[in-house]
C-alpha positions as CSV (number, residue, x, y, z in Angstrom):
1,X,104.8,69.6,98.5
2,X,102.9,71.2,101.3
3,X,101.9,74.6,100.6
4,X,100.6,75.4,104.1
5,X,102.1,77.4,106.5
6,X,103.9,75.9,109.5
7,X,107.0,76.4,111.5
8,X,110.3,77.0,109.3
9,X,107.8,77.5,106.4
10,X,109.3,80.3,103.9
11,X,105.8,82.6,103.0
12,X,106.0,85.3,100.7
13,X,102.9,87.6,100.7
14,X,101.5,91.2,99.7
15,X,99.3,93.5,102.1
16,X,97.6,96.6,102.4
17,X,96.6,98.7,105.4
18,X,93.2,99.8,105.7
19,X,92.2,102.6,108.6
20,X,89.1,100.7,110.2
21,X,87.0,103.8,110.9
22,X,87.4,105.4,107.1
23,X,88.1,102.2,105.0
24,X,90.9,104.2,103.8
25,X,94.0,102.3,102.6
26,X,96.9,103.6,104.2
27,X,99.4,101.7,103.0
28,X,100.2,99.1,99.9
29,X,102.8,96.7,99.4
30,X,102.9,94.8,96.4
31,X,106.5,94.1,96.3
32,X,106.3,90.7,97.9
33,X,108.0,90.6,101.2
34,X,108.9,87.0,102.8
35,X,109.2,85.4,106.2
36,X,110.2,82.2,107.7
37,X,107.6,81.3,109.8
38,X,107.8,81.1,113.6
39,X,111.3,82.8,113.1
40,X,112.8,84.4,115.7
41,X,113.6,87.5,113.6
42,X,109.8,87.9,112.8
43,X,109.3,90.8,110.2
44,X,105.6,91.1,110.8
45,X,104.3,91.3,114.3
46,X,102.9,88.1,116.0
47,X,99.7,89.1,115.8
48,X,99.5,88.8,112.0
49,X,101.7,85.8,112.2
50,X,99.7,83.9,114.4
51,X,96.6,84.4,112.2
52,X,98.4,83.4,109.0
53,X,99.3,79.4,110.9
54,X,97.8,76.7,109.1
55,X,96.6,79.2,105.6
56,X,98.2,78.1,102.2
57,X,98.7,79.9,98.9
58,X,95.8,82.0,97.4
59,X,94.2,82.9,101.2
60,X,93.4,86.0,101.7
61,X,92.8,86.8,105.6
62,X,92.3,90.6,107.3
63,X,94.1,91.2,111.2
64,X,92.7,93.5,112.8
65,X,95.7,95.4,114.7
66,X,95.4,98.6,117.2
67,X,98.5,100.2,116.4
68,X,98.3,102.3,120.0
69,X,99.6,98.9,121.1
70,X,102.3,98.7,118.6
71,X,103.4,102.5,118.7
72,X,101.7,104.3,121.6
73,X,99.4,106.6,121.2
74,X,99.8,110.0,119.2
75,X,102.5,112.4,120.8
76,X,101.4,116.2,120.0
77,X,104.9,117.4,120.9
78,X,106.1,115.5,117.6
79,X,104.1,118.0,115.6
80,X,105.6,121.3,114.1
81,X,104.4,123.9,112.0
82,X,106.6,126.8,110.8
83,X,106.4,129.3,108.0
84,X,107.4,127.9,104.2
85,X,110.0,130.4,103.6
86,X,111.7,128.7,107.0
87,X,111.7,125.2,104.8
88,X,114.4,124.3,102.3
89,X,112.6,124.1,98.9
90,X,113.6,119.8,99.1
91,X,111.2,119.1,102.1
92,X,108.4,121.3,100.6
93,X,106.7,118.2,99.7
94,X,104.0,116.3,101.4
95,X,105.3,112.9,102.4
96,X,108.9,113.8,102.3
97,X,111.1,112.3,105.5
98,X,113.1,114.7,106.9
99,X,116.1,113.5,109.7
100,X,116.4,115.9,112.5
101,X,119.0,115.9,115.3
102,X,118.3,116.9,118.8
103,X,120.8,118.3,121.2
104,X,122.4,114.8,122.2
105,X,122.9,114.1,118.7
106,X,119.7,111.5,118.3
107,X,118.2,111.7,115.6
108,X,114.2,111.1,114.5
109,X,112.3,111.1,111.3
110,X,109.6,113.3,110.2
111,X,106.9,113.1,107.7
112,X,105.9,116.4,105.7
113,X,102.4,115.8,106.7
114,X,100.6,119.7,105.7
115,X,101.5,122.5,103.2
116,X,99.6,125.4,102.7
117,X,101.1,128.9,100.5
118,X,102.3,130.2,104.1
119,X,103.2,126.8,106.5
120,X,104.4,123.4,106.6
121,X,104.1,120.8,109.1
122,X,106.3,118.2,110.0
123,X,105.1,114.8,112.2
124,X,107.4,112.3,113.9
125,X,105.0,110.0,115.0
126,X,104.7,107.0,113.1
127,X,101.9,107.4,110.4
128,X,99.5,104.6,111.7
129,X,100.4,105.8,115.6
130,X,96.9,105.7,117.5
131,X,95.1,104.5,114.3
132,X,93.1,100.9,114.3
133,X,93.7,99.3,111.0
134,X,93.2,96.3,108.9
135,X,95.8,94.4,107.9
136,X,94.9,92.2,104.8
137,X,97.2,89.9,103.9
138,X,97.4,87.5,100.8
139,X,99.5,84.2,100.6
140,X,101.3,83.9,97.0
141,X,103.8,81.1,98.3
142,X,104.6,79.2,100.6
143,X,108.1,76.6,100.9
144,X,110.8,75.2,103.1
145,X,112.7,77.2,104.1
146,X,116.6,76.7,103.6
147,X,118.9,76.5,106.7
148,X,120.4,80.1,106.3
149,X,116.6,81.5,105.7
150,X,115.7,79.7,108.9
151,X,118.7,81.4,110.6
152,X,117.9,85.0,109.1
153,X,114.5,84.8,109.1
154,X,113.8,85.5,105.5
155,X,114.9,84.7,102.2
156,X,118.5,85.5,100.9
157,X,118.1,86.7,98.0
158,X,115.7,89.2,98.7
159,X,117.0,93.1,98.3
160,X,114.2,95.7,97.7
161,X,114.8,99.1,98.4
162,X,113.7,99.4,101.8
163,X,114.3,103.0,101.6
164,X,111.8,103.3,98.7
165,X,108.9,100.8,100.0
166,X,109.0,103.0,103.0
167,X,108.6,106.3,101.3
168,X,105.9,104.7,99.2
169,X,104.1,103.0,101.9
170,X,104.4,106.4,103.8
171,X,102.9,109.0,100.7
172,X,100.2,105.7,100.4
């Protein structure tokens, strides 16, 4: 069996996100996620895809990604401080996500980013918004992929807790 990845190629893998200018990770998945190669319902970006053509189990590789390209660059007016006692005692946690509505009913996420005795502050840009990182990537498997994981692009019996990797990734 060929354990090298190619089109229609199921890949499972575990990463972490490292800021380039600090070294700092940023974010660690160890929960293997999987992909069909050259999928049309890519869940990593094509950048990292592209580098991970032709590497088989047990390669490790690093991406280097700007994520201004990915997310845009860091919106100030997504930033709010206001006093604690203005905070429901559930957000007053760093790394909490809070849901907020605007006046058309849309709503956006925010990350509990600051906390100090008197404030908190609240950020709805995307944590690695303006930020060039590392992405390093490790190969655990690679297979054929079946029909319907060709047509999803993943596998089928896959069901973390997005939700939860998220929030992990996020306080990470």
């Amino acid at each position: 069996m060929n354990n090298t990845i190619t089109e229609n190629k199921l890949v499972e893998l575990t990463y972490e996100i490292t800021d380039k200018k600090t070294n700092d990770t940023l974010i660690k998945i160890e929960y293997p996620i999987g992909y069909v190669h050259g999928s049309e319902n890519p869940v990593l970006s094509s950048d990292v895809t592209s580098q991970l053509s032709g590497k088989s189990v047990g390669d490790v590789i690093a991406v280097p990604i700007d994520c201004t390209q990915l997310y845009g660059e860091r919106d100030e007016s997504l930033v709010f401080t206001d006093l604690i006692e203005n905070v429901p005692e559930d957000y007053r946690e760093i790394g909490t996500t809070i849901t907020m509505e605007n006046d058309k009913g849309e709503s956006k996420n925010f990350l509990v980013t600051r906390m100090d005795d008197k404030t908190l502050t609240v950020d709805g840009n995307n944590p690695l918004c303006g930020r060039e990182v590392i992405f390093n990537l490790k190969v655990l498997s690679v297979r054929d992929a079946t029909d319907e994981e060709i047509a999803i692009g993943g596998k089928t019996d896959a069901d973390p807790d997005i939700e939860e990797l998220l929030q992990q990734a996020e306080q990470n």
